[in-house]
C-alpha positions as CSV (number, residue, x, y, z in Angstrom):
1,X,-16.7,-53.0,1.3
2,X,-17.7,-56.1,0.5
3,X,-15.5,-58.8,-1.4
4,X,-18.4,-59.0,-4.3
5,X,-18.1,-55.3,-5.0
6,X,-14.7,-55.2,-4.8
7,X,-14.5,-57.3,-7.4
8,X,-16.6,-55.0,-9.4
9,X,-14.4,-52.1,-8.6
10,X,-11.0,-53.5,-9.2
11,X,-12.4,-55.0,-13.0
12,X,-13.2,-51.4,-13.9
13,X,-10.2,-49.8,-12.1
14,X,-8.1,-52.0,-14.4
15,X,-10.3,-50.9,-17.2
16,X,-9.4,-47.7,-16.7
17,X,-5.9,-47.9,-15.9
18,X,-4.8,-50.2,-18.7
19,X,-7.5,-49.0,-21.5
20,X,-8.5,-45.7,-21.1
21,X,-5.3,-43.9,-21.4
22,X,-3.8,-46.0,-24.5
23,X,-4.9,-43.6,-27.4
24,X,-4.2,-40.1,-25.6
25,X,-0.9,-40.0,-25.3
26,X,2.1,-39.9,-28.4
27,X,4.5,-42.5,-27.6
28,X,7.5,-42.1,-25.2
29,X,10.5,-42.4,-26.3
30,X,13.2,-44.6,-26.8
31,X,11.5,-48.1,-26.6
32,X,7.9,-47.6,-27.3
33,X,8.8,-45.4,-30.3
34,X,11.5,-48.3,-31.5
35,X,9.2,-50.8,-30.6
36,X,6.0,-49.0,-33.4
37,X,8.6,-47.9,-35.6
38,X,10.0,-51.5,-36.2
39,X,6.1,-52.7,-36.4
40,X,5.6,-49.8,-38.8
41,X,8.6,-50.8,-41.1
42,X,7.8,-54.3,-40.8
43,X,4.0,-53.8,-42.7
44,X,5.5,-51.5,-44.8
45,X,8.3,-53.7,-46.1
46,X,6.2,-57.2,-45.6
47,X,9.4,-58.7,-44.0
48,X,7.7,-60.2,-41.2
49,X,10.7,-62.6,-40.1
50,X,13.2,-59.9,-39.1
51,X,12.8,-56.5,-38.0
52,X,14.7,-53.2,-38.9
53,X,14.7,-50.0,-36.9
54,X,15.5,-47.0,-39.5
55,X,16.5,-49.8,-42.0
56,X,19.1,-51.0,-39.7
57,X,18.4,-54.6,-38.4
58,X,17.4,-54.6,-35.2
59,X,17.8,-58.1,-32.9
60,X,16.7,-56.4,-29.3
61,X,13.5,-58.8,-29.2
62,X,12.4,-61.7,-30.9
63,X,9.1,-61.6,-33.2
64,X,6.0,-62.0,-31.2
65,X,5.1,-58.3,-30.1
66,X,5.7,-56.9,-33.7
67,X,3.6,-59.9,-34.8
68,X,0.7,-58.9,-32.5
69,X,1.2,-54.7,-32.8
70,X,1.2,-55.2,-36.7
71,X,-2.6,-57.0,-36.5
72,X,-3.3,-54.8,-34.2
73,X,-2.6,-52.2,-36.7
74,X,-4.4,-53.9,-39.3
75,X,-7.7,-53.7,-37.0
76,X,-7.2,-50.1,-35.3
77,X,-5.1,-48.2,-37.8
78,X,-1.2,-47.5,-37.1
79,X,-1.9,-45.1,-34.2
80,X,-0.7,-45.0,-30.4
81,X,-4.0,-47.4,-29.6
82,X,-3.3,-50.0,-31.6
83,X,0.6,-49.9,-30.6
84,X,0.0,-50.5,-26.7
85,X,-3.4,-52.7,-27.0
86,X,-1.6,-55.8,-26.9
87,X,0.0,-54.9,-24.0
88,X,-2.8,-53.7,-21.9
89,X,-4.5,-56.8,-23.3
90,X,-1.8,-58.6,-21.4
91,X,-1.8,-56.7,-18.3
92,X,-5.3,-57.5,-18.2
93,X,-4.6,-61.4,-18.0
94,X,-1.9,-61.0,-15.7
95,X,-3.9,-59.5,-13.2
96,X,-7.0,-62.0,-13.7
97,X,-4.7,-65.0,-13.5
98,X,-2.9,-63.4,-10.7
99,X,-6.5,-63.2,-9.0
100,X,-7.3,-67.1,-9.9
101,X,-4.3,-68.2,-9.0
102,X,-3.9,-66.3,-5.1
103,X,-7.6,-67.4,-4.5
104,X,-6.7,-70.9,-5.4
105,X,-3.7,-71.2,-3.0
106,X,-4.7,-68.6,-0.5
107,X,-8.1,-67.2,0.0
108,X,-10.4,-64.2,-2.0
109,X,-9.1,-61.7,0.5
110,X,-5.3,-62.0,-0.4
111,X,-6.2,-62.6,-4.4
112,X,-8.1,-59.0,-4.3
113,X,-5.4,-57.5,-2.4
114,X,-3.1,-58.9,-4.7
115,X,-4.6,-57.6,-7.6
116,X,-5.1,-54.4,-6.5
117,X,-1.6,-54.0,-5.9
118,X,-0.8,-55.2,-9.2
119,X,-3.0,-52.5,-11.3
120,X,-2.2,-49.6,-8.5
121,X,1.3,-49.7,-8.2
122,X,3.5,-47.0,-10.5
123,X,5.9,-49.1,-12.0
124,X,3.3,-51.7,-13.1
125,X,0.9,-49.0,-14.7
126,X,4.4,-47.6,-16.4
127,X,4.5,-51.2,-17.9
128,X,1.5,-52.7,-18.3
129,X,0.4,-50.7,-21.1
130,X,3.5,-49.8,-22.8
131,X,3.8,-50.6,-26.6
132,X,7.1,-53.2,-25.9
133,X,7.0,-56.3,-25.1
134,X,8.1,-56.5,-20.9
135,X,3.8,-56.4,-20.5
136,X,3.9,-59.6,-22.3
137,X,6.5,-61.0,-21.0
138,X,5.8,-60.6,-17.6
139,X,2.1,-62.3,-18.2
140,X,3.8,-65.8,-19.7
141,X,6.3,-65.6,-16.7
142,X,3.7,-65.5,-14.3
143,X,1.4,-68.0,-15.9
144,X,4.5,-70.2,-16.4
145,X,5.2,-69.9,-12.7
146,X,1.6,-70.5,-11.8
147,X,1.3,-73.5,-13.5
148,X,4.5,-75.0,-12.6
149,X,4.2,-74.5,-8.9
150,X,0.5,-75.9,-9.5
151,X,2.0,-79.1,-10.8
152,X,4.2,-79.8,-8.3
153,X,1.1,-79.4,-5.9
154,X,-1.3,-81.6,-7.9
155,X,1.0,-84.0,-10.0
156,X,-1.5,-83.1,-13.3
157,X,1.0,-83.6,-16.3
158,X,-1.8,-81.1,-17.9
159,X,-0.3,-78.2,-15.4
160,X,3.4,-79.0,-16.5
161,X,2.7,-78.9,-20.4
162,X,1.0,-75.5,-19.8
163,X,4.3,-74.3,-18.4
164,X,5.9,-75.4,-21.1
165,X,3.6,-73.6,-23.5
166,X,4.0,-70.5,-21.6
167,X,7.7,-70.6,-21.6
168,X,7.7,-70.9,-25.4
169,X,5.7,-67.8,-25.6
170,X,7.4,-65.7,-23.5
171,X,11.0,-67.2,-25.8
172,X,9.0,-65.5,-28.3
173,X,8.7,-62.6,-26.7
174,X,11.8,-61.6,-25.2
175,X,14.0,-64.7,-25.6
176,X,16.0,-67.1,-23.1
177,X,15.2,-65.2,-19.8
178,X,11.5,-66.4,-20.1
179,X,13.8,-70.0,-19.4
180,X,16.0,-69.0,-17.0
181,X,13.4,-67.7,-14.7
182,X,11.4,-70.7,-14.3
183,X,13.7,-73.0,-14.6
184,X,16.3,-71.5,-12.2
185,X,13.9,-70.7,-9.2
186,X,12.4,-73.9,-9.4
187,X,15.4,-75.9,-9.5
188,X,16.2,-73.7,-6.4
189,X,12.9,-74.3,-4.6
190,X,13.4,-78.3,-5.5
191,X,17.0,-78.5,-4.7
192,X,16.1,-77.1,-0.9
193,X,13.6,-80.1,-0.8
194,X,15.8,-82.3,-2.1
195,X,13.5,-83.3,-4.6
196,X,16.3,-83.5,-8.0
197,X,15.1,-86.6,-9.5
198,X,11.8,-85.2,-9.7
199,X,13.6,-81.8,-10.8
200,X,15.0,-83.1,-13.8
201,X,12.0,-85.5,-14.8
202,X,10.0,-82.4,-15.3
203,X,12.7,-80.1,-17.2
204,X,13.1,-83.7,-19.5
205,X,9.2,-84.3,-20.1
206,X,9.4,-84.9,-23.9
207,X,5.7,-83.8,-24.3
208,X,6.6,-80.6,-23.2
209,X,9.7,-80.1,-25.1
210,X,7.6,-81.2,-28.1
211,X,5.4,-78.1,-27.6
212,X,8.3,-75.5,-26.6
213,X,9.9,-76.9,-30.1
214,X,6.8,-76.2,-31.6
215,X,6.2,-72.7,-30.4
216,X,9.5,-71.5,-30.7
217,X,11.5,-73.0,-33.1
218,X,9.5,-72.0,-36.4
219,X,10.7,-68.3,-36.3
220,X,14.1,-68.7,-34.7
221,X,15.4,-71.1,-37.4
222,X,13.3,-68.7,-40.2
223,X,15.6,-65.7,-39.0
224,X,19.0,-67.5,-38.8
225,X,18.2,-68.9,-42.2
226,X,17.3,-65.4,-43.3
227,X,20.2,-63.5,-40.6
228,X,23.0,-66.5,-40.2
229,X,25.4,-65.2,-38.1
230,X,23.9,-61.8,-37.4
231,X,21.7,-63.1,-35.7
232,X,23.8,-65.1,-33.1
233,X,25.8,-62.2,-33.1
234,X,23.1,-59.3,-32.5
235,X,20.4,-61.5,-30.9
236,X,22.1,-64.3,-28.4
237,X,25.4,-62.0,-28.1
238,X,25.1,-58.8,-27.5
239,X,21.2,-58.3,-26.6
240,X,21.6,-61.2,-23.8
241,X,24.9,-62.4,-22.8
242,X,26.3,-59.0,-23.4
243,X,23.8,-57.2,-21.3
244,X,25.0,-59.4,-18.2
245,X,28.5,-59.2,-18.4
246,X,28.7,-55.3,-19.5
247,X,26.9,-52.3,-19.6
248,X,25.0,-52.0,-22.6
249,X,23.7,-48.8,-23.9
250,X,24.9,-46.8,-21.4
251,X,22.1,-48.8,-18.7
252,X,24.5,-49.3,-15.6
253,X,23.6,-48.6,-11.6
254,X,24.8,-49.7,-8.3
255,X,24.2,-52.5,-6.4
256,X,21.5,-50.7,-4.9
257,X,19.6,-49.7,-8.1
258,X,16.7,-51.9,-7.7
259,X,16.3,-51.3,-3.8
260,X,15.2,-47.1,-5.4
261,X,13.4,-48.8,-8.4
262,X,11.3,-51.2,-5.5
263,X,10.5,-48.2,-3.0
264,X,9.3,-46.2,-6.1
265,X,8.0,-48.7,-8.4
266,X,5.2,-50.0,-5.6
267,X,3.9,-47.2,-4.6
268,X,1.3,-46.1,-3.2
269,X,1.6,-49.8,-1.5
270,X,5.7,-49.2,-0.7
271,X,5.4,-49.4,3.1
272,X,3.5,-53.3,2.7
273,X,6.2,-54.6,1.2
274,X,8.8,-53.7,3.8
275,X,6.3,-55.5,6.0
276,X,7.2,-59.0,4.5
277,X,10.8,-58.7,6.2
278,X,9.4,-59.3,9.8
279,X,7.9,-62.6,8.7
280,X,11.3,-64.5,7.4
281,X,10.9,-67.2,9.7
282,X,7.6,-67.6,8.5
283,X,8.1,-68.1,4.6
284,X,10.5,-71.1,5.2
285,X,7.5,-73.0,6.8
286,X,5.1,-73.0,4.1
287,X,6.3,-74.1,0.3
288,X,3.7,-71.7,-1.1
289,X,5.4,-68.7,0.4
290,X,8.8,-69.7,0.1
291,X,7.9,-70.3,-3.9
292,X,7.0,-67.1,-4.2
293,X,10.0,-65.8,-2.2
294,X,12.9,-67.7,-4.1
295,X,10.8,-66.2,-7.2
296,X,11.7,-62.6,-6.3
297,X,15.0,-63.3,-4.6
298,X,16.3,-64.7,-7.6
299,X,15.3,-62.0,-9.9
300,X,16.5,-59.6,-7.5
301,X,19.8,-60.7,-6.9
302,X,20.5,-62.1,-10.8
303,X,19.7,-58.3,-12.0
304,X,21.5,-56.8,-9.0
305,X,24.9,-58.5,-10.4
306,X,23.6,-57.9,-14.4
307,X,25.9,-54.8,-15.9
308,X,23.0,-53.8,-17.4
309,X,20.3,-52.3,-15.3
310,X,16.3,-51.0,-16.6
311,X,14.1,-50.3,-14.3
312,X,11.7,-53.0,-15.8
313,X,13.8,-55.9,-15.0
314,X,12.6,-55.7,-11.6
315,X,8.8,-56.3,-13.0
316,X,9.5,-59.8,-13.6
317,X,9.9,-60.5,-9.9
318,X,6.6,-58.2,-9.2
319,X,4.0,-61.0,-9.3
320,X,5.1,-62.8,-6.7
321,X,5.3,-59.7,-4.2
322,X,2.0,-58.8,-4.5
323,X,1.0,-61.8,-3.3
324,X,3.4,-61.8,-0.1
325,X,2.6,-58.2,0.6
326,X,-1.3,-59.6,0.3
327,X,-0.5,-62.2,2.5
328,X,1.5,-60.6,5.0
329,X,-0.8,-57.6,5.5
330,X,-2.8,-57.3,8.8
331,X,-3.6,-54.1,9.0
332,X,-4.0,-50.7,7.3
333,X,-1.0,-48.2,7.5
334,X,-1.2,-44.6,8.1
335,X,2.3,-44.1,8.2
336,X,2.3,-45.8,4.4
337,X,-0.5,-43.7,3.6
338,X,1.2,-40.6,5.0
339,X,4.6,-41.2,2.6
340,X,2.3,-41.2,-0.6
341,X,1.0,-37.9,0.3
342,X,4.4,-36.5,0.8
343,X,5.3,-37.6,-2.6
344,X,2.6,-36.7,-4.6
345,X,2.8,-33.4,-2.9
346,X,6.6,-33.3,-4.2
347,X,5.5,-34.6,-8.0
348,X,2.6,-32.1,-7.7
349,X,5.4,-29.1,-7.2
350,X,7.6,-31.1,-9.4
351,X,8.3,-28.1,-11.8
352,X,8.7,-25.3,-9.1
353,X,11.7,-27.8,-7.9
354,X,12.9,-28.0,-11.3
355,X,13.1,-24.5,-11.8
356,X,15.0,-24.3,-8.4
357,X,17.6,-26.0,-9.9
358,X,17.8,-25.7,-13.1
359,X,21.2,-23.5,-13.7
360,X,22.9,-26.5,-12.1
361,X,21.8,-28.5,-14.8
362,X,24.5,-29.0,-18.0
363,X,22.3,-30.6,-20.3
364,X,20.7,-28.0,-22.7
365,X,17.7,-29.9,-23.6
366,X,16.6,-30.6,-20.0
367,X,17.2,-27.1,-18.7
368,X,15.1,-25.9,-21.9
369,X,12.6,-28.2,-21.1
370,X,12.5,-26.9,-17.1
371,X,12.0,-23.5,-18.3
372,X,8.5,-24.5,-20.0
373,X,7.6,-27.1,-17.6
374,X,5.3,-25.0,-16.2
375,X,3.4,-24.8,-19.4
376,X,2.1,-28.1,-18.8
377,X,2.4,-28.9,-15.3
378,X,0.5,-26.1,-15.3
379,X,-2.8,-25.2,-12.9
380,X,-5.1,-27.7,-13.9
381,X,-2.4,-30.3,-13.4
382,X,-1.6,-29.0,-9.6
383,X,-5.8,-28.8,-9.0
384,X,-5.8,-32.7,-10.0
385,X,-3.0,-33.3,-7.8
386,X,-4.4,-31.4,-4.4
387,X,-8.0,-32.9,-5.1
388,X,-6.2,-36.4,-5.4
389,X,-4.4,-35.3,-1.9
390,X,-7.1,-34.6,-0.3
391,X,-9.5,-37.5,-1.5
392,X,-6.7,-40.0,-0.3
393,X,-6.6,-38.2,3.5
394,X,-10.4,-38.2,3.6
395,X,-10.5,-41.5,2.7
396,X,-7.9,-42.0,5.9
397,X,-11.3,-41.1,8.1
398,X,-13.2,-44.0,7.0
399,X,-13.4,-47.8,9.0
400,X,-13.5,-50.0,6.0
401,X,-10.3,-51.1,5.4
402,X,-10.4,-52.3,1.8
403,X,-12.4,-49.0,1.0
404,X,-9.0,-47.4,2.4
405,X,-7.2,-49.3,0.6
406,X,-9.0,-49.2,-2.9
407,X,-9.5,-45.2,-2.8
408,X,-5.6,-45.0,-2.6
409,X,-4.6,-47.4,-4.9
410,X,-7.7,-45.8,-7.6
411,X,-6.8,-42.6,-6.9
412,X,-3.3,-42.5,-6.6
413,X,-2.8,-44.7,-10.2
414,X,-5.8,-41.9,-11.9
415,X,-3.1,-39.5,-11.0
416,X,-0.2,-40.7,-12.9
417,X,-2.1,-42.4,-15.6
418,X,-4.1,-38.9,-16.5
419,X,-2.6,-35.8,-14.9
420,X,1.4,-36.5,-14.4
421,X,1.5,-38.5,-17.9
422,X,-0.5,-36.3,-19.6
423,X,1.3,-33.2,-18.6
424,X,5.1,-34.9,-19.3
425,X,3.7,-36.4,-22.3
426,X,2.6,-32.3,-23.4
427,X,6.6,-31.2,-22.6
428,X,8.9,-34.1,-24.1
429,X,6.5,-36.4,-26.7
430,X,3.9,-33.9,-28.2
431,X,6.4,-31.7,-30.0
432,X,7.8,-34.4,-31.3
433,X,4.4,-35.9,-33.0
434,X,3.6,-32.2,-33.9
435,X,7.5,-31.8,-36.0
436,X,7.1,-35.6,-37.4
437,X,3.5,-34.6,-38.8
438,X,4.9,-31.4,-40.3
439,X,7.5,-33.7,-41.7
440,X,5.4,-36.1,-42.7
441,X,2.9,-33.2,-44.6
442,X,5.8,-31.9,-46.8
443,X,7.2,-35.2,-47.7
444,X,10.6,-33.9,-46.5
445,X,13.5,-36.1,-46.1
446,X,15.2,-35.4,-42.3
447,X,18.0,-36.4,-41.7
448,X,17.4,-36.9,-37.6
449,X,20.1,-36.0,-35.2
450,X,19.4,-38.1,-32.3
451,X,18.4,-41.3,-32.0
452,X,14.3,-40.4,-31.5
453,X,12.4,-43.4,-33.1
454,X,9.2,-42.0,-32.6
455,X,10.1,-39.2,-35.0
456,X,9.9,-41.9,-37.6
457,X,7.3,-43.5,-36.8
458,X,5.0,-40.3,-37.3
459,X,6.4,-38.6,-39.9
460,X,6.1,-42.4,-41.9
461,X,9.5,-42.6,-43.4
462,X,13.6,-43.9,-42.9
463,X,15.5,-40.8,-41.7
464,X,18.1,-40.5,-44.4
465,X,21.3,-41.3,-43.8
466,X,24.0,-38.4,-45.4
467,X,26.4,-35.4,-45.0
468,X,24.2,-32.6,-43.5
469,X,24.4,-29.5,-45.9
470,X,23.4,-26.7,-47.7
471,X,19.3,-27.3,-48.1
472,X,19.0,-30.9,-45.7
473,X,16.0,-30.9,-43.6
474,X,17.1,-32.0,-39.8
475,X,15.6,-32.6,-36.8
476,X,16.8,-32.6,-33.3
477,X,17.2,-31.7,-29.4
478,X,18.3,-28.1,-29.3
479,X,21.6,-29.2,-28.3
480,X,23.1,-31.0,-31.8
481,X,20.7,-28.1,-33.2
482,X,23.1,-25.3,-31.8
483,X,26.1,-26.7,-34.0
484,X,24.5,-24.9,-36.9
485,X,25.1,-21.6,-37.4
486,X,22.2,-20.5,-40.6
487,X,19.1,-22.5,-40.6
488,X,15.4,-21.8,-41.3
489,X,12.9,-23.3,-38.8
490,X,10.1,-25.0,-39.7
491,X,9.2,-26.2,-36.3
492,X,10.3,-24.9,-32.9
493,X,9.1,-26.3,-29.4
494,X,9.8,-27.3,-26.0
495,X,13.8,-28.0,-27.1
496,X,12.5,-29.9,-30.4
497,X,13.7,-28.1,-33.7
498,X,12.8,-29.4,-37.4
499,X,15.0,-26.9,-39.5
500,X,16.4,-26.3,-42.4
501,X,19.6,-25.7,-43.2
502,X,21.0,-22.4,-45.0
C-alpha cells in the first residue's frame, strides 16, 4: 500500500470512526449523560457562567465544553449528535496534528503509523467521541506539547506563544492539569539537559502569560464573582486537589490499574507497545524520543500515585506512545495479531460467559441485565464479530505490511464502534431513553432513584426532589425499585423501571 493511499484510507477511517457513529447511540451513562444534561440546563436557564446538574451546581469542569455542546445544540438540535460533535471535531485535529507533527520530526512512514494507532486503538475511539470534555483536552495537550517541543528545536517565539494559547484552552477545558502537564515534563526534559535558565525564561515569557490571562481568566473570575467560595471549594478543592490525595467518587485501583487500562486500551496495537521496552538505551540518545518518553512517564507514574483512578487519565499520555510505538516498529507481529483474535473471540461470546457466571453475581441490576444480554448480543452481533475474525486472519496472508496493519486497525475499531457498542448501548442506554421519553410524553414529575443523568436529559426536566409516596412517579435500577411493595408500571425493561407508586 502505498503511503498516498494510505493517507486516503486513514482520512476516511477516522471519518468513520469519529463521525459516523455519533447520532446512533443514546448516551452512556454517568459522564456523557452529566455532561448533556448540564449543557441542556444551561440553555434552558441562560446561565451560561456556571453550570448545574439536576439544579445542583456542578464544578467538575470548567466552561468550555458546555460552551461548545450548547452551539452545537443551537445548529443540530439537542440530540446525541450535536452532544458528541465537538468532541469528534477534536479527535479529528488531534490526529491530523499528530500526523503534521510525526512527519515533521520523523518521517511520513512513522506519522501514518502513528495516526493509525491513534483512531484504531479502543480506548481512544471510547474517548474521542464522547460528549465530555477528556476529547478536548487531550487535543490542546497535544498541540501544547507539539509546539513547545517545536520551540525548543527552532527558537521561534511564535511556537512558544502557541503553547501558551493551547494551555489556556485546555484550563478551560478541564482546568490546572492542562498546566501541570506541560509544564512538568518539560521542566523534566530541561532539567536532564541542564538547560534551567532557559527553562524558566520560557514559563516567564510575559507575551505568553498575556495570552493565557486572556483566555482564561475572563470566565474563572466571572464564576467566583458569581460562586465566591463555592467555587474554590467545589472546583480547585475537591474536583482537583481532592482527587489526588483521596479517592473520590468511589474511583480508586492499585498501583497496577493503568498497566490493565494500557494492555486493553491499545488494542489491536497492544503487542507494539511492549516493543518500545527493548529500545531504552535508545530513547536517551535522541531528545525527540526521550521528549516523548518523559511525556508518558510522567503521566504514568503522577496517575499511578493519584487516589483517584479513570481509565481516561491514561489518554493524556496516549499521544506520545503512538509515536514511539511508530517509531520503534520494524516489523509486523503475528503473535500481536494472534492476541486480538483471542479477544474478540472472548467479547464475541461475551454474553454466554456472562451467563456462566451470573448466580455469582450480588448486584441485581447486573445479573438482570445478563439474563437479557443475549437479546442484544444477539446473532447478528456474533455474525459481525466472526466475519471481523476472519477478515483480520485473511488479512494475515497478505505481503503488504501497512495493508496488514490498516485491515486490523479498520476492522477491529468497525467492530467496537458498530456491533459491541451498538449491542451494549440496546441492554443498559436504550431503556433508559425509551422510560425518559415516556416521561417526558406525560409531563410526569419522577422523582429518580439513582443518580442516571441521562434520564434527565431526555425526559427534559429537574427530577424532583421529595418524600416518595402515595401517587409519586419514580424511576430506577430494579434494585432501589424492589423497596416498594405496590406500584403501577409504566415502563419495564432490561432492569430499568418507571413506576408509579400505589
Amino acid at each position: 500500500m502505498n503511503y498516498k493511499f494510505f493517507k486516503i484510507a486513514l482520512v476516511i477511517l477516522a471519518l468513520i470512526n469519529f463521525f459516523l457513529p455519533i447520532g446512533l447511540f443514546p448516551l452512556f451513562d454517568y459522564d456523557e449523560g452529566a455532561f448533556s444534561e448540564a449543557t441542556r440546563e444551561m440553555l434552558s436557564s441562560g446561565d451560561y457562567i456556571t453550570t448545574y446538574l439536576n439544579g445542583n451546581l456542578r464544578f467538575d469542569k470548567p466552561i468550555l465544553i458546555y460552551w461548545l455542546q450548547a452551539l452545537s445544540t443551537k445548529i443540530f438540535g439537542l440530540n446525541e449528535f450535536a452532544m458528541r460533535f465537538p468532541s469528534a471535531i477534536a479527535a479529528l485535529l488531534w490526529a491530523f496534528g499528530l500526523y503534521l507533527f510525526s512527519k515533521k520530526y520523523f518521517n511520513e512512514k512513522i506519522a501514518l503509523l502513528a495516526t493509525l494507532f491513534m483512531i484504531s486503538s479502543l480506548q481512544i475511539n471510547m474517548i474521542a467521541k464522547a460528549a465530555i470534555a477528556d476529547s478536548l483536552l487531550n487535543l490542546n495537550i497535544a498541540l501544547a506539547m507539539f509546539f513547545i517541543f517545536s520551540y525548543l528545536q527552532e527558537k521561534k517565539e511564535k511556537y512558544l506563544l502557541l503553547a501558551f494559547i493551547f494551555i489556556g484552552i485546555g484550563t478551560l477545558t478541564k482546568g490546572p492539569v492542562a498546566i501541570m502537564i506541560p509544564l512538568v515534563v518539560t521542566f523534566i526534559f530541561m532539567a536532564i539537559q541542564k538547560r534551567f535558565k532557559e527553562f524558566f525564561a520560557m514559563i516567564f515569557n510575559l507575551k505568553g502569560i498575556a495570552l493565557f490571562v486572556l483566555i482564561v481568566a475572563p470566565w474563572y473570575i466571572a464564576e467566583y464573582m458569581a460562586q465566591g467560595q463555592k467555587f474554590i471549594n467545589g472546583f480547585f478543592l475537591k474536583h482537583n486537589l481532592s482527587r489526588f490525595s483521596s479517592s473520590l467518587e468511589g474511583h480508586s485501583g492499585k498501583y497496577y490499574y493503568f498497566i490493565i487500562v494500557i494492555l486493553i486500551g491499545l488494542l489491536p496495537f497492544t503487542g507494539y507497545f511492549t516493543a518500545i521496552f527493548s529500545k531504552i538505551k535508545a530513547i536517551f540518545k535522541d531528545e525527540r524520543l526521550l521528549f516523548l518518553s518523559i511525556w508518558f512517564a510522567f503521566v504514568f507514574i503522577f496517575f499511578s500515585f493519584s487516589n483517584t483512578k479513570l481509565p481516561h487519565y491514561i489518554i493524556y499520555g496516549y499521544t506520545p506512545l503512538f509515536i514511539l510505538m511508530a517509531y520503534f516498529f520494524k516489523k509486523y507481529s503475528t503473535l500481536n495479531t494472534i492476541f486480538v483474535l483471542i479477544f474478540l473471540l472472548f467479547i464475541i461470546f461475551l454474553p454466554n460467559i456472562a451467563l456462566a457466571v451470573q448466580d455469582k453475581i450480588h448486584d441485581s441490576y447486573v445479573r438482570e441485565i445478563i439474563s437479557y444480554a443475549k437479546e442484544t448480543f444477539n446473532s447478528s452481533y456474533q455474525l459481525f464479530g466472526i466475519l471481523t475474525l476472519i477478515t483480520i486472519a485473511l488479512s494475515m496472508l497478505l505481503k503488504d505490511t501497512l495493508a496488514k496493519l490498516f485491515i486490523l486497525g479498520a476492522s477491529f475499531s468497525i467492530f467496537f464502534n458498530f456491533a459491541f457498542t451498538n449491542a451494549y448501548a440496546k441492554l443498559t442506554q436504550v431503556p433508559i431513553k425509551e422510560a425518559a421519553l415516556i416521561a417526558k410524553a406525560k409531563n410526569l414529575n419522577v422523582i429518580m432513584r439513582n443518580n442516571i443523568p441521562p434520564f434527565l436529559f431526555y425526559s427534559q426536566k429537574i427530577s424532583k426532589k421529595a418524600p416518595i409516596k402515595k401517587g409519586e412517579y419514580v424511576f430506577g435500577r430494579c434494585k432501589s425499585i424492589n423497596d416498594y411493595k405496590e406500584y403501577e408500571i409504566l415502563y419495564k425493561k432490561y432492569g430499568i423501571y418507571l413506576i408509579k407508586i400505589k
